[in-house]
C-alpha positions as CSV (number, residue, x, y, z in Angstrom):
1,X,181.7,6.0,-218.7
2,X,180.5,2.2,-219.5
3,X,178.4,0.7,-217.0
4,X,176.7,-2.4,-216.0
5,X,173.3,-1.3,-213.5
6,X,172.8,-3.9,-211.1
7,X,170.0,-2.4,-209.3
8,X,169.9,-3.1,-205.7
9,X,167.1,-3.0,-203.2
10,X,167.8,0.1,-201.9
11,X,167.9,1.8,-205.1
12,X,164.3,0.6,-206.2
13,X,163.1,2.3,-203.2
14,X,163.8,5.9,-204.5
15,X,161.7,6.3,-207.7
16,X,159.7,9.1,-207.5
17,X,156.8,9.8,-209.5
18,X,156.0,12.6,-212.0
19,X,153.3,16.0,-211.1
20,X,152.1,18.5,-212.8
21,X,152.3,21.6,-211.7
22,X,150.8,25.2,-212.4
23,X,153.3,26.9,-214.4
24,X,152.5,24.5,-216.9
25,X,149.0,25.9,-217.2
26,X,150.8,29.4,-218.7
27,X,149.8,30.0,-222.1
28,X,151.4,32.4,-225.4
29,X,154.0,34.4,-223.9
30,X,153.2,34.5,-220.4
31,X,155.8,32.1,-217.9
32,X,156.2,32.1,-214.3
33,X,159.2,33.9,-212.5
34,X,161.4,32.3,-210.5
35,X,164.3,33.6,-208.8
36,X,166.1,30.9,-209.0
37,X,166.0,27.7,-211.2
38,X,168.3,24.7,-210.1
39,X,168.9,22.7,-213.0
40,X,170.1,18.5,-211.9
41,X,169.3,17.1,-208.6
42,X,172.6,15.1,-208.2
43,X,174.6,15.9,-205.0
44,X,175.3,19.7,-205.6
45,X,171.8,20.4,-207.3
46,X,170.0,19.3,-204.0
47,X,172.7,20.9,-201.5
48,X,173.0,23.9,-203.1
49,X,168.7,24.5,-203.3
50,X,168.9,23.5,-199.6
51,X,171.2,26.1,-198.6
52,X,169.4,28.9,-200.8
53,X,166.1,27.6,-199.2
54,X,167.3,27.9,-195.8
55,X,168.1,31.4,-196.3
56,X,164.7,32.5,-197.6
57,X,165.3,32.2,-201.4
58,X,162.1,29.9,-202.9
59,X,164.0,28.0,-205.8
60,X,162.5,25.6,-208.5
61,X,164.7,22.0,-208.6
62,X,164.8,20.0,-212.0
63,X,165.9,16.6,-213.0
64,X,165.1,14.8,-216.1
65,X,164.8,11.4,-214.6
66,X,162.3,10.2,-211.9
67,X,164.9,8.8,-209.6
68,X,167.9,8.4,-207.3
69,X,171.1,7.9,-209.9
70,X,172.0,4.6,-210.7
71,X,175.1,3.1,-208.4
72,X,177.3,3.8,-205.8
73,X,179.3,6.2,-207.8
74,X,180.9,9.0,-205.7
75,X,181.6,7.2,-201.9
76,X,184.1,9.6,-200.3
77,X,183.0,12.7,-198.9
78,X,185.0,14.8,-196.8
79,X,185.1,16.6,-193.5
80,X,184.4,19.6,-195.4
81,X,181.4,18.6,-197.2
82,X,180.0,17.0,-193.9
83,X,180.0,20.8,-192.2
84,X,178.5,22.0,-195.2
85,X,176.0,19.2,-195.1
86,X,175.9,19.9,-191.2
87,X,174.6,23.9,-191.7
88,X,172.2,21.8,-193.9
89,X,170.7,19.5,-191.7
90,X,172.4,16.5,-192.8
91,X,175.7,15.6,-191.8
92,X,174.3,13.9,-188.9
93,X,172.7,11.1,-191.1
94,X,175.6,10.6,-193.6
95,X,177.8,9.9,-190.8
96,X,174.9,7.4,-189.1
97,X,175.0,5.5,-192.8
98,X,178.7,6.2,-193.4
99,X,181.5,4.1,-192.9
100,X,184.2,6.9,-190.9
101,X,187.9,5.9,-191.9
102,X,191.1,8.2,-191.8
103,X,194.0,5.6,-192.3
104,X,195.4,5.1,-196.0
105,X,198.4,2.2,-196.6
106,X,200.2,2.1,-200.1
107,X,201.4,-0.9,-201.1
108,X,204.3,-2.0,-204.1
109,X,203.8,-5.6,-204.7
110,X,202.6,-7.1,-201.6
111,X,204.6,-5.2,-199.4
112,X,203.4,-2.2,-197.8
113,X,205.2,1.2,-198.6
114,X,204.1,3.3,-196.0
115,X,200.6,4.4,-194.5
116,X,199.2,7.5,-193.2
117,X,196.3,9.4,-191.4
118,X,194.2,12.2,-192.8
119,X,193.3,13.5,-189.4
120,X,196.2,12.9,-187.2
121,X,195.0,15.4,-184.5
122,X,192.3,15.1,-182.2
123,X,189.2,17.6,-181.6
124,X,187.3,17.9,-184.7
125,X,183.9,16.9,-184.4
126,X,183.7,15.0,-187.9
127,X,186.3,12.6,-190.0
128,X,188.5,13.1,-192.4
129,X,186.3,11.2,-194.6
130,X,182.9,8.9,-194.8
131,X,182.1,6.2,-197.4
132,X,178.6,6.3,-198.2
133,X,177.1,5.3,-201.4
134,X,176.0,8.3,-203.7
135,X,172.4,6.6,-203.9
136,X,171.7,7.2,-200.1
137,X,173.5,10.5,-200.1
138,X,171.3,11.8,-202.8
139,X,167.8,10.2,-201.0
140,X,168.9,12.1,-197.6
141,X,169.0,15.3,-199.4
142,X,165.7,14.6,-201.4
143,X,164.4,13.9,-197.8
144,X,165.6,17.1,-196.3
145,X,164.3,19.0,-199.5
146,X,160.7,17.7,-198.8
147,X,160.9,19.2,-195.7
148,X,161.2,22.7,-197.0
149,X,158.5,24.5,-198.6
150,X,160.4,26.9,-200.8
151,X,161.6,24.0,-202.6
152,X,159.5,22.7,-205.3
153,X,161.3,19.5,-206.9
154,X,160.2,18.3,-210.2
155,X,160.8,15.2,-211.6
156,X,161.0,14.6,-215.4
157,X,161.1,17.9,-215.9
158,X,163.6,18.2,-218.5
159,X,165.6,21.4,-220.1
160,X,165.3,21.5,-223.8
161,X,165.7,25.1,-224.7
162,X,167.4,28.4,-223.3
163,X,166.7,31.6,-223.9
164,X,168.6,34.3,-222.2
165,X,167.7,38.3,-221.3
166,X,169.4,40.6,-219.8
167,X,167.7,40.2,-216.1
168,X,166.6,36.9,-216.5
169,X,166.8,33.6,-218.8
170,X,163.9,31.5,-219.8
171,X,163.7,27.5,-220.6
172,X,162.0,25.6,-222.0
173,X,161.2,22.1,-220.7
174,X,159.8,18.9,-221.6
175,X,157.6,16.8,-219.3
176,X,155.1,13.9,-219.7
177,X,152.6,16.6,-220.2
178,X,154.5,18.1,-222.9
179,X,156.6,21.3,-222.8
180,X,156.4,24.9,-221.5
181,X,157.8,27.5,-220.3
182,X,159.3,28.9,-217.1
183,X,161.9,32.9,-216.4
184,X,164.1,32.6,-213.8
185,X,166.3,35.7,-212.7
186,X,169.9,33.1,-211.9
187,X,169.7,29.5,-213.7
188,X,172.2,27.3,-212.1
189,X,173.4,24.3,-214.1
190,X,174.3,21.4,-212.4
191,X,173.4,19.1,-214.8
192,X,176.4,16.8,-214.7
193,X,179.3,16.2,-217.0
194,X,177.2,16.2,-220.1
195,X,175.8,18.9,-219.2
196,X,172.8,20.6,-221.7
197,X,173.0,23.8,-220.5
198,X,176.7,23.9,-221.4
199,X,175.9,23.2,-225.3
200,X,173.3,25.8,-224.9
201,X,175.1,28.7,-223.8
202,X,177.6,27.2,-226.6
203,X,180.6,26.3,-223.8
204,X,182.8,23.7,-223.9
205,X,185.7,21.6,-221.8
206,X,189.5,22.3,-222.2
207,X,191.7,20.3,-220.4
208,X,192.6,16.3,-221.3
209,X,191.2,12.8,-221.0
210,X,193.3,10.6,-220.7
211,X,194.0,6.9,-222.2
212,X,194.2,4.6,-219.7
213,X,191.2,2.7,-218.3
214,X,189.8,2.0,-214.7
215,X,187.6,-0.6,-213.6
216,X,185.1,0.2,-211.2
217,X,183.3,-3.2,-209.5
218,X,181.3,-2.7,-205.9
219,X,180.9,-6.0,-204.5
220,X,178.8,-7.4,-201.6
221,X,180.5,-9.4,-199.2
222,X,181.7,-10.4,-196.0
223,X,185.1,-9.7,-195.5
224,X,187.4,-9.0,-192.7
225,X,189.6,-6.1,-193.9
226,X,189.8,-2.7,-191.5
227,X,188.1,0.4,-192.5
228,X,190.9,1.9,-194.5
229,X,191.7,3.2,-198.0
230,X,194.3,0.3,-199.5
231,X,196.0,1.1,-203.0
232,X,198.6,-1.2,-204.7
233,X,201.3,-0.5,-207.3
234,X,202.3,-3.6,-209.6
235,X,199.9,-6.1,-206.9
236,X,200.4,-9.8,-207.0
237,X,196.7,-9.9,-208.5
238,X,197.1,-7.9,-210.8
239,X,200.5,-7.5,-212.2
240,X,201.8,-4.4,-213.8
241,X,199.0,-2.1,-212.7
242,X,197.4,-0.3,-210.1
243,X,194.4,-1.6,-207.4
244,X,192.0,0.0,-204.7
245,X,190.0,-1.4,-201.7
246,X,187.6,0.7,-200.1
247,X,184.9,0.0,-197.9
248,X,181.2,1.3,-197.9
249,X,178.3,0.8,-196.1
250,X,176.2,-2.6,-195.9
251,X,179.1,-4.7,-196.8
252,X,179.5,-3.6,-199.9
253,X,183.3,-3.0,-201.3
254,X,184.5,-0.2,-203.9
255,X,187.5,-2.7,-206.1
256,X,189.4,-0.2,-208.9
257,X,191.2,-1.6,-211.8
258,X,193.6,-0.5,-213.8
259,X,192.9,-2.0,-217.5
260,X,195.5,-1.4,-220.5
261,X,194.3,1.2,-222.8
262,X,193.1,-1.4,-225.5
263,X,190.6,-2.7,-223.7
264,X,187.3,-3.2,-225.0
265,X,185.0,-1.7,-222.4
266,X,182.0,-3.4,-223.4
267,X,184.2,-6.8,-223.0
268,X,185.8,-6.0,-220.1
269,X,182.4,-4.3,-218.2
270,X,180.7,-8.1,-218.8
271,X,180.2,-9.6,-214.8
272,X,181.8,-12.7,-216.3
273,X,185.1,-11.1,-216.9
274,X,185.3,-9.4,-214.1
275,X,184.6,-12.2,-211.7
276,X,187.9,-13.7,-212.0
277,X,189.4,-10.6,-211.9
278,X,188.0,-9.4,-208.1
279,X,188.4,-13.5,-207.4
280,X,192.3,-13.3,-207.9
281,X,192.2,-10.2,-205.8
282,X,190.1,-11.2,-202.9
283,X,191.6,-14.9,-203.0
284,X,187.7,-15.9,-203.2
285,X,184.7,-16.1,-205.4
286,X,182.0,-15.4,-202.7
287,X,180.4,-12.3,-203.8
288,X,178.4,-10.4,-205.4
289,X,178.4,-7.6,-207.8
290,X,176.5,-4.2,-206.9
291,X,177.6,-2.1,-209.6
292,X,180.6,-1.9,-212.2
293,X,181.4,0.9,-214.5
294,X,184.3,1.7,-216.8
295,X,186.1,5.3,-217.1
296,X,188.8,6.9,-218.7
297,X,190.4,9.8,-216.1
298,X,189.6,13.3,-217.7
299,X,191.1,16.8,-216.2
300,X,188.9,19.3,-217.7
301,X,186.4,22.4,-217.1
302,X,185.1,25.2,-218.4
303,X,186.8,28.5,-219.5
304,X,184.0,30.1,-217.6
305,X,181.8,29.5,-215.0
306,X,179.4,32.6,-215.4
307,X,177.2,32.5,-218.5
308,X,174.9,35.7,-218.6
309,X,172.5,34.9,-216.2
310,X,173.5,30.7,-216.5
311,X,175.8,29.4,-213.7
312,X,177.8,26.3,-213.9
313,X,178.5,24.3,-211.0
314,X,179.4,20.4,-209.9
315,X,180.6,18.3,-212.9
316,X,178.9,20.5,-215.1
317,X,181.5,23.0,-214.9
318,X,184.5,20.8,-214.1
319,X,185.5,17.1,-214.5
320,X,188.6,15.5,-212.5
321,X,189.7,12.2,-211.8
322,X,188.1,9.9,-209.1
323,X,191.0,9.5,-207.0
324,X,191.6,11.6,-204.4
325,X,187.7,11.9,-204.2
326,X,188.2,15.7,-205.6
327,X,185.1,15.3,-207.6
328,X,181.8,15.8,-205.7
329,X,183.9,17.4,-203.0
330,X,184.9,20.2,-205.2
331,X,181.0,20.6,-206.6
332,X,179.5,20.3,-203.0
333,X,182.4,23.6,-202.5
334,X,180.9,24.8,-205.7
335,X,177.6,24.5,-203.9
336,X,178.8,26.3,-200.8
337,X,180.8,29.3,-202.1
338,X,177.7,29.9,-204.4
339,X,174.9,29.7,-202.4
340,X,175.8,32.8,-199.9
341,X,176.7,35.2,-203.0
342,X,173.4,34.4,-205.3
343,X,171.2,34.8,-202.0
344,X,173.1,38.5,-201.6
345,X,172.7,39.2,-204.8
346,X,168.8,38.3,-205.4
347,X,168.0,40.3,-202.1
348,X,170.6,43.3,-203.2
349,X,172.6,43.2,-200.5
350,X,175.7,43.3,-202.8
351,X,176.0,44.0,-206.2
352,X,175.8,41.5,-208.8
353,X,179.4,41.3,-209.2
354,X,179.8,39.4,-206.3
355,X,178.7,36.1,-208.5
356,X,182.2,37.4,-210.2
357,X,184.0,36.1,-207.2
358,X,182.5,32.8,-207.5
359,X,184.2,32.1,-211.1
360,X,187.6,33.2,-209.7
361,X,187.3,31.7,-206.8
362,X,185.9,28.1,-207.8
363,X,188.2,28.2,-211.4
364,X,191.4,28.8,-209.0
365,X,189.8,25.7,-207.0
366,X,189.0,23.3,-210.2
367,X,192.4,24.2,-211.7
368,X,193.9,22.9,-208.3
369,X,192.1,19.4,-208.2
370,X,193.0,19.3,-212.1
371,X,196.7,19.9,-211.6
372,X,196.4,17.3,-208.4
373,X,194.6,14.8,-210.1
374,X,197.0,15.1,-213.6
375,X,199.8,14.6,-211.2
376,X,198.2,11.5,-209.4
377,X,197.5,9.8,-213.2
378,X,200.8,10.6,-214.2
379,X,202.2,8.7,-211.4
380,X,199.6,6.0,-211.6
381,X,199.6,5.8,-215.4
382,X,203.2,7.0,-216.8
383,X,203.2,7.8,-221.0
384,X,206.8,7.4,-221.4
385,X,209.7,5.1,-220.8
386,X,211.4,7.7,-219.1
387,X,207.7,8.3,-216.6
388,X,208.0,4.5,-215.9
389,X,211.6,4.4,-215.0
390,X,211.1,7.3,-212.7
391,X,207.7,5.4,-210.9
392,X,210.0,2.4,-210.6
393,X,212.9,4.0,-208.9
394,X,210.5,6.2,-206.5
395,X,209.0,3.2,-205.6
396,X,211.7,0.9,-204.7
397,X,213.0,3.9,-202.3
398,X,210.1,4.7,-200.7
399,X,209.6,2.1,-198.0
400,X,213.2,3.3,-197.3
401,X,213.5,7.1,-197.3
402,X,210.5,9.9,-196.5
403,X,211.1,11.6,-199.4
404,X,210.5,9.3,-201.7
405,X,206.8,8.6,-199.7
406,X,206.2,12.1,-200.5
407,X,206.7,11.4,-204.6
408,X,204.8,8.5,-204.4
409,X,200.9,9.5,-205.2
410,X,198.0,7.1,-205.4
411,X,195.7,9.8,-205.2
412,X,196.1,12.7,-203.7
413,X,192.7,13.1,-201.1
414,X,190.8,16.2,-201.6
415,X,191.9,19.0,-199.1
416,X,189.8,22.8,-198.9
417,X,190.7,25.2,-201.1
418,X,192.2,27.9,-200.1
419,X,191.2,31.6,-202.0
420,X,193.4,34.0,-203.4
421,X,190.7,36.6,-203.9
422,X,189.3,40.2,-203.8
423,X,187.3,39.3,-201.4
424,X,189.9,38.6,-198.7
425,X,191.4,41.8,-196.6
426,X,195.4,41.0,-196.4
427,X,197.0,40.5,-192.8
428,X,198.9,43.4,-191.8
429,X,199.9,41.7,-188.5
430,X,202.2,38.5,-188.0
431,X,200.9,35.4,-187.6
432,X,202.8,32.1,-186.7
433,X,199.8,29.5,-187.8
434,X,196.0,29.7,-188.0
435,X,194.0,30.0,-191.2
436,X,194.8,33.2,-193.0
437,X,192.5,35.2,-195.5
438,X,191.3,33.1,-198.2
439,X,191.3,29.7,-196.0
440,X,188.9,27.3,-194.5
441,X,188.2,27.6,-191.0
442,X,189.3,24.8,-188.7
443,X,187.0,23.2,-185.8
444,X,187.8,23.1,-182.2
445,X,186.5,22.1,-179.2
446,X,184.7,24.1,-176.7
447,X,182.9,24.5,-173.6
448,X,179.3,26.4,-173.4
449,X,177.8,28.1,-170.6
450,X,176.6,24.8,-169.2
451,X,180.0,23.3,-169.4
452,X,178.5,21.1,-172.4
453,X,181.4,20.1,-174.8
454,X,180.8,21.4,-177.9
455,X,182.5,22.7,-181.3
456,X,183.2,25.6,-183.1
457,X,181.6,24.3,-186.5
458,X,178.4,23.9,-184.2
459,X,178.6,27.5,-183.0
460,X,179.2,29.1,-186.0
461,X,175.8,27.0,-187.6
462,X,173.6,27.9,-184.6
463,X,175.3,32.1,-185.4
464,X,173.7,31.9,-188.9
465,X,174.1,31.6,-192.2
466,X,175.7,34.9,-192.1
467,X,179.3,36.5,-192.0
468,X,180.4,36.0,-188.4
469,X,182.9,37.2,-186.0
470,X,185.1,35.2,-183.7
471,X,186.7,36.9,-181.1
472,X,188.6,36.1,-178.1
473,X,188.4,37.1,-174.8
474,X,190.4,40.4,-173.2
475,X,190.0,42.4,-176.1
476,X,188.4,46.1,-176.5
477,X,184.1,45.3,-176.8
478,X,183.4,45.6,-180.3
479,X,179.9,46.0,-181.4
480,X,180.0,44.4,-184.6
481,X,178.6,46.5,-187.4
482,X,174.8,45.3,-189.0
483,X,173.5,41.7,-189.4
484,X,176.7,40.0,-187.9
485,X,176.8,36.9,-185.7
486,X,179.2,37.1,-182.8
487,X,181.5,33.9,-181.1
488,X,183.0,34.6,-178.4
489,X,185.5,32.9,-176.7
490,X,187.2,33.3,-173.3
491,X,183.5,35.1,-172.1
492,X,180.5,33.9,-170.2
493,X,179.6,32.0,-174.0
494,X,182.0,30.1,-174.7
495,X,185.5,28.7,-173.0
496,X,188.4,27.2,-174.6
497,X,189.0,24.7,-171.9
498,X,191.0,22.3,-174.1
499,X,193.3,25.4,-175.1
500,X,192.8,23.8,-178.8
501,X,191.5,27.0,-179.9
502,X,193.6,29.5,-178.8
503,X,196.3,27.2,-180.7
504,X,194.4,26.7,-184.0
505,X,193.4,30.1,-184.1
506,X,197.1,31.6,-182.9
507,X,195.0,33.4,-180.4
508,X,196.0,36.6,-178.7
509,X,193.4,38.5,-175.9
510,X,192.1,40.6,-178.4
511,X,192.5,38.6,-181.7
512,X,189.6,38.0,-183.9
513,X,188.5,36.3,-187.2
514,X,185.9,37.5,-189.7
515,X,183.9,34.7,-191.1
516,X,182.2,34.4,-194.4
517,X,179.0,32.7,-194.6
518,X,180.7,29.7,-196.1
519,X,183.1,29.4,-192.9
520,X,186.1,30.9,-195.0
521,X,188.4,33.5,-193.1
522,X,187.8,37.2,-194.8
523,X,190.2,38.7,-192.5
524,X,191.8,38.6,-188.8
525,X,193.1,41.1,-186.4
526,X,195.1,41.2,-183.8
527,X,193.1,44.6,-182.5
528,X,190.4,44.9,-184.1
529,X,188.3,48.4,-184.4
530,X,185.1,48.8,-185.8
531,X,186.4,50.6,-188.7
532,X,188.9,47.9,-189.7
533,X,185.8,45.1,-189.5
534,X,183.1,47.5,-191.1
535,X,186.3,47.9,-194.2
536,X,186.5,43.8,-194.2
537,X,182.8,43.4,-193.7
538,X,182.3,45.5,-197.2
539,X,185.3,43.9,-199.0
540,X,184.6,40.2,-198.3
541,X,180.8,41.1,-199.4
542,X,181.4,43.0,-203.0
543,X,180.5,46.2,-201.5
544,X,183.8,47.9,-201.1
């Protein structure tokens, strides 16, 4: 990806400066231990120490450079990453920054095709989406890190050499110092698309990059367009190609271009070429540039995500197109669906094939986004006569009839996974709606003791980072078997006053949901025993 840094303000504030520390005083074959060694403090470095630090694992956090990344880069995070961030301690403060939008429009010329809302029903307590600038997303979680002692971020600490065992692995790293030496028993990589780790443990990316070009610009300006997600086919601006408008925080405006595939990307990343570019599109010249960056869109990711005792997460593992903002969502669900497995596994609560599930489970995910994100740049960027002809004709029916809106795809926006995976204990009941096994749970409103409105996302943070059962009132008692939160709703706790959550949850008296420590749904019953959850409880955790 070509850029052009045009450091802003808030930027220079998040340098951080280099320190020394003990285990570089090791000497000849002695190295300090670490459980675990996070290697890239980008987005899913930071949130995935955080959540292994909040459940009592100390981890060491490495980045080669001495600051926050350069540019806005990633702006769209979803409702799924702000629970995560949420059970982190976050959320709150990307949504304070954030700019909250839900509403998309797609437009052919200058006529608008259709438009549509990512969040359509009420009673969730966060959006569909936030734009915030990767910069201030990466200095909250640098924040948050400080605050936890079993966290010890280094700076210019960078991995040169791997060396792997059969219980542990050991790098080697460079500092200002000069190198040494630390073991760890789990290295995760998350070390970005260029990953160094990846050529160590001698891995590489399948999948395709594609030809055409994109034009990233963030501008700085005052402007009077609504807080939604706009994206052109064949605009008056820009003839023959494809646009975006998005809006982030401190007036500052994400503009995509699409470029032909000859284009010179060091001409075309100059500011003075792309000034009367974003003019002819805004109908103005008054702004100012922030941060542009060329890309090509690449679908790609590792054969596999386990390496001995080297685990690949974030871009390091898998690379997809930036739209339909599938990118740092899918690593921050890397993040999440790794973090509960690896803290099982370094305390021996499960077996170390539990990390297993984690490769099938975020492979399945990654080949998802790829096959969503091929489709979107097939549709944005056709190869063939015959592609175009078939773009052209979906387009000129689909302010018309629905299902040509439904071919049309600027972007597909990033959606949970959903698991098909050992862990998960098949329904044996019927079910009309609600998330089944394998799927991410969905939030609610509800009522505490107090009468204080509240959600379930909240209750199932405050129950632990732990699995946890949802139950609903009228059922048999169940005392759940060992360390396992309990929600329950209908009871003195908690009261579905809205009646949101018996219809979410296709709630019966009785019915109840066993929750991983990620929030994804293990298995449900319509009558539970204690047998039935204590068989779920051990599939769901690698013990069965």
């Amino acid at each position: 990806m070509a850029q052009t840094r045009l450091q802003t303000d808030s930027q220079a504030k998040t340098r951080f400066g280099y320190r020394r520390h003990a285990d570089q005083d090791f000497v000849g074959a002695d190295v300090a231990r670490h459980p675990v060694v996070v290697v890239g403090a980008g987005p899913v470095g930071l949130s995935l120490a955080i959540d292994l630090a909040q459940r009592g694992q100390p981890v060491v956090l490495l980045d080669d450079a001495d600051r926050i990344g350069d540019g806005s880069r990633a702006i769209c995070f979803s409702k799924r990453s702000l629970e995560f961030w949420d059970r982190l301690g976050v959320g709150q403060r990307m949504v304070d920054k954030g700019v909250v939008w839900q509403v998309g429009k797609i437009f052919h010329g200058d006529s608008l095709l259709y438009q549509f809302d990512l969040l359509p029903e009420r009673g969730h307590k966060r959006p569909a989406f936030i734009n915030l600038q990767q910069f201030y997303a990466e200095a909250y979680l640098v924040d948050r890190v400080e605050e936890l002692p079993d966290i010890c971020l280094r700076w210019r600490n960078k991995v040169i050499g791997l060396e792997q065992r059969n219980d542990h692995a050991i790098l080697s790293i460079d500092t200002p110092d000069g190198a040494y030496r630390i073991a760890a028993n789990y290295v995760v990589a998350c070390d970005g698309a260029r990953s160094s780790l990846r050529q160590m443990v001698g891995a590489e990316f399948s999948g395709q990059v594609f030809e055409d070009q994109f034009l990233i610009a963030d501008v700085k300006m005052t402007a009077a367009f609504p807080t939604e997600r706009w994206f052109w086919f064949d605009p008056p601006f820009h003839a023959g190609r494809s646009a975006l408008l998005h809006k982030q925080p401190d007036d500052v405006w994400r503009i995509d271009l699409q470029l032909d595939r000859s284009a010179d990307p060091m001409v075309e990343k100059q500011p003075e070429n792309v000034r009367p570019r974003i003019a002819r599109m805004l109908g103005h010249g008054q702004f100012d540039f922030e941060w542009i960056s060329l890309y090509k869109f690449q679908c790609r990711r590792m054969a596999r995500f386990l390496h001995g005792r080297v685990i690949f997460a974030g871009d390091a593992a898998h690379q997809v197109s930036p739209f339909g903002a599938r990118g740092a969502n899918s690593g921050l669900e890397d993040a999440e669906n790794l973090g509960w497995k690896l803290d099982r596994v370094l305390r021996k609560a499960s077996p170390e094939a539990l990390l297993e599930s984690y490769h099938t489970e975020r492979s399945q995910a990654a080949d998802d986004n790829i096959r969503e994100s091929t489709r979107s740049t097939d549709f944005m960027a056709p190869n063939s006569p015959y592609e175009a002809r078939l773009r052209k004709a979906v387009l000129s029916l689909a302010k018309e009839t629905e299902f040509s809106k439904r071919m049309v795809n600027g972007g597909r926006l990033s959606v949970p996974s959903t698991y098909e995976t050992s862990l998960s204990t098949s329904d044996d009941e019927e079910w009309r709606s609600g998330p089944g096994p394998g799927a991410s749970m969905v939030d609610a409103p509800m009522a505490g003791q107090d009468g204080e409105p509240q959600y379930l996302t909240d209750a199932f943070r405050k129950a632990g980072r732990r699995f946890t059962l949802l139950t609903f009132a009228n059922g048999a008692a169940i005392d759940p078997p060992g360390d396992i939160g309990v929600i329950h709703i209908g009871g003195q706790e908690f009261s579905d006053s809205s009646g949101l959550m018996v219809a979410r949850y296709d709630a019966k008296p009785g019915t109840a949901y066993l929750l991983r420590p990620d929030g994804y749904v293990a298995a449900r019953f319509r009558k539970p025993t204690l047998d039935m959850i204590e068989a779920a409880l051990k599939r769901a955790s690698g013990n069965s």
